[in-house]
VOPAGU-2260 file (C-alpha; in pm, 1 decimal, decimal comma):
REM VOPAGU-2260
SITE   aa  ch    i         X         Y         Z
SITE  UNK   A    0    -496,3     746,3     636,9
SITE  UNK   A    1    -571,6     533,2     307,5
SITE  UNK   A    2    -943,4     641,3     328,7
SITE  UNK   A    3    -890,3    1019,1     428,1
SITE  UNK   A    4    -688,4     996,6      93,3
SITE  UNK   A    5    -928,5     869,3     -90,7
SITE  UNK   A    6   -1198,8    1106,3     -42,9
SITE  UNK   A    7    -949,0    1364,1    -276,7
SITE  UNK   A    8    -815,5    1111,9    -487,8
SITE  UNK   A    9   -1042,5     884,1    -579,5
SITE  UNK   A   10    -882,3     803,6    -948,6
SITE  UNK   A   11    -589,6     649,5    -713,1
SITE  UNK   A   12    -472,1     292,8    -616,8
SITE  UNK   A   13    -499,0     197,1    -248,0
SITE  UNK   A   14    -271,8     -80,9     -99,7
SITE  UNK   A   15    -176,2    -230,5     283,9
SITE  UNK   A   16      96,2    -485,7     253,7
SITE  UNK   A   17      11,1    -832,9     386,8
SITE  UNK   A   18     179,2   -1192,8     401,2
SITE  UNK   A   19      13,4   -1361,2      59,5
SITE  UNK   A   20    -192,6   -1584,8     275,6
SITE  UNK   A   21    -369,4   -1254,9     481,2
SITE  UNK   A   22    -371,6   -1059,2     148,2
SITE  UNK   A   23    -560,0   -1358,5     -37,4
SITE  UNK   A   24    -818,0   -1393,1     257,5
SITE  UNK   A   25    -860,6   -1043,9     231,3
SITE  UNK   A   26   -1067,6   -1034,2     -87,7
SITE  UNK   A   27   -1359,0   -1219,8      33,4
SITE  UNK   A   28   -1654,2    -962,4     122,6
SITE  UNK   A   29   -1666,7   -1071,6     433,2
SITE  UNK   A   30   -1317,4   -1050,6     573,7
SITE  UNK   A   31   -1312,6    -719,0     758,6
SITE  UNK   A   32   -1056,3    -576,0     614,5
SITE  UNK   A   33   -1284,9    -523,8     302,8
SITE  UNK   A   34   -1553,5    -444,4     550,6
SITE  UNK   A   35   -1326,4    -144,7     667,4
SITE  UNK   A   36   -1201,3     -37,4     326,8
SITE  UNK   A   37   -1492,4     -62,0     145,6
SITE  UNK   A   38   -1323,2    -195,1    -162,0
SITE  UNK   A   39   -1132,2     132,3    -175,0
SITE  UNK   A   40    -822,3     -25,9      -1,4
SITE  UNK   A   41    -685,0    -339,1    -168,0
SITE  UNK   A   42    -393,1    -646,5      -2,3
SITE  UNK   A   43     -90,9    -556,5    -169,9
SITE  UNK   A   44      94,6    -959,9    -135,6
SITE  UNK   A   45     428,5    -998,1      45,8
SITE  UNK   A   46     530,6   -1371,5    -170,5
SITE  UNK   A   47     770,0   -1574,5      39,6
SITE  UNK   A   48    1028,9   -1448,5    -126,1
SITE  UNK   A   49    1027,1   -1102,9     -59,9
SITE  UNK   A   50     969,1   -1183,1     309,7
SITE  UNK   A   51    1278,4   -1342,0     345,9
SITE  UNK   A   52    1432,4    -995,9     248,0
SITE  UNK   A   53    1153,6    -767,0     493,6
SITE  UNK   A   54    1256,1    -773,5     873,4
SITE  UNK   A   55    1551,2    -884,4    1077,8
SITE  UNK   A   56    1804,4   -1160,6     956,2
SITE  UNK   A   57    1965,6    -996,2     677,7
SITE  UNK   A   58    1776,9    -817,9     370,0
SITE  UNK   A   59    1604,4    -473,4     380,5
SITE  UNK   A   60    1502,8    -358,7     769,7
SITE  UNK   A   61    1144,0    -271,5     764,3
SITE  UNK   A   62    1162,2      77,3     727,1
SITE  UNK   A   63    1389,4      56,4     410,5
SITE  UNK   A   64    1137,7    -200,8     262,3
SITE  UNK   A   65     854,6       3,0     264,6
SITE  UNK   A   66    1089,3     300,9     109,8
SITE  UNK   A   67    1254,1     109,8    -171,6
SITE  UNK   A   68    1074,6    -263,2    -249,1
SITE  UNK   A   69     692,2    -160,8    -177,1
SITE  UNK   A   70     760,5      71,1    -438,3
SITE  UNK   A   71     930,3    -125,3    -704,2
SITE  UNK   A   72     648,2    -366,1    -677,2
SITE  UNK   A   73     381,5     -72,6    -714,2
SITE  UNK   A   74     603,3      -1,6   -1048,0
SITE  UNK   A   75     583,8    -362,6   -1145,1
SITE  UNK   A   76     154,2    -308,0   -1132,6
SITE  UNK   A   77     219,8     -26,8   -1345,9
SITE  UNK   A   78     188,6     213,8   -1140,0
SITE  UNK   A   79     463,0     568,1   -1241,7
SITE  UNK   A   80     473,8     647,3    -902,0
SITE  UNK   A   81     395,5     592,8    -539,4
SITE  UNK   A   82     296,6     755,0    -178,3
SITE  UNK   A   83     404,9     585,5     143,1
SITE  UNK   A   84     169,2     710,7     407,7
SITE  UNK   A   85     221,4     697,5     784,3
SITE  UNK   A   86    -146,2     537,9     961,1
SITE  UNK   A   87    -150,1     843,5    1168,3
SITE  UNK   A   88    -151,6    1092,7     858,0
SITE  UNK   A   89    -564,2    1235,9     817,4
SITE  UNK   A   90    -595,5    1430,2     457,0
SITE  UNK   A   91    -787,0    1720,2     494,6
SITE  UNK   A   92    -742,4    1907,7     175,6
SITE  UNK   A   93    -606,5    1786,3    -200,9
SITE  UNK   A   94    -288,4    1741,9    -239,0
SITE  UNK   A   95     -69,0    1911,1    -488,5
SITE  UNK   A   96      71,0    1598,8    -722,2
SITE  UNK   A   97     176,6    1854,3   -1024,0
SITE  UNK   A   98     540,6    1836,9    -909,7
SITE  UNK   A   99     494,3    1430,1    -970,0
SITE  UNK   A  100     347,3    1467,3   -1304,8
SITE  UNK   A  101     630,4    1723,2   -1432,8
């Protein structure tokens, strides 16, 4: 999804969510998720203490984390505004952003 993405919207950031340990192990060259994603895809961290908020026992459930944390941390990396994206979604055209940027 991230990738089929990319190929549009290159000028964009990329991130998966991962536990901070996964996300850290991530970077080195040879860990395959930076075999799969090229560099185009990078960890975005989950810090202990946002896990204890992500998941069952209290907190966000996951789909409300994704919808309303993931993005306040994209925010927090500067970022004005974010796309959550499914793994089953293929881009196969550009996508209209103008509405974002009014």
């Amino acid at each position: 999804a991230l990738l089929s993405a990319h190929r549009f919207h290159p000028a964009a950031g990329y991130y998966a969510l991962m536990p901070q340990g996964e996300a850290e192990a991530c970077r080195r060259a040879e860990h395959p998720f930076s075999m799969w994603s090229r560099g185009v895809v990078r960890a975005l961290p989950l810090d202990a203490a946002s896990a204890t908020q992500f998941g069952s026992g209290g907190g966000y459930s996951r789909y409300t984390f994704h919808r309303h944390a993931v993005p306040e941390m994209l925010a927090a990396r500067g970022y004005d505004f974010s796309i959550n994206l499914d793994p089953d979604v293929i881009t196969l055209r550009p996508w209209d952003l103008r509405v974002l940027l009014e």
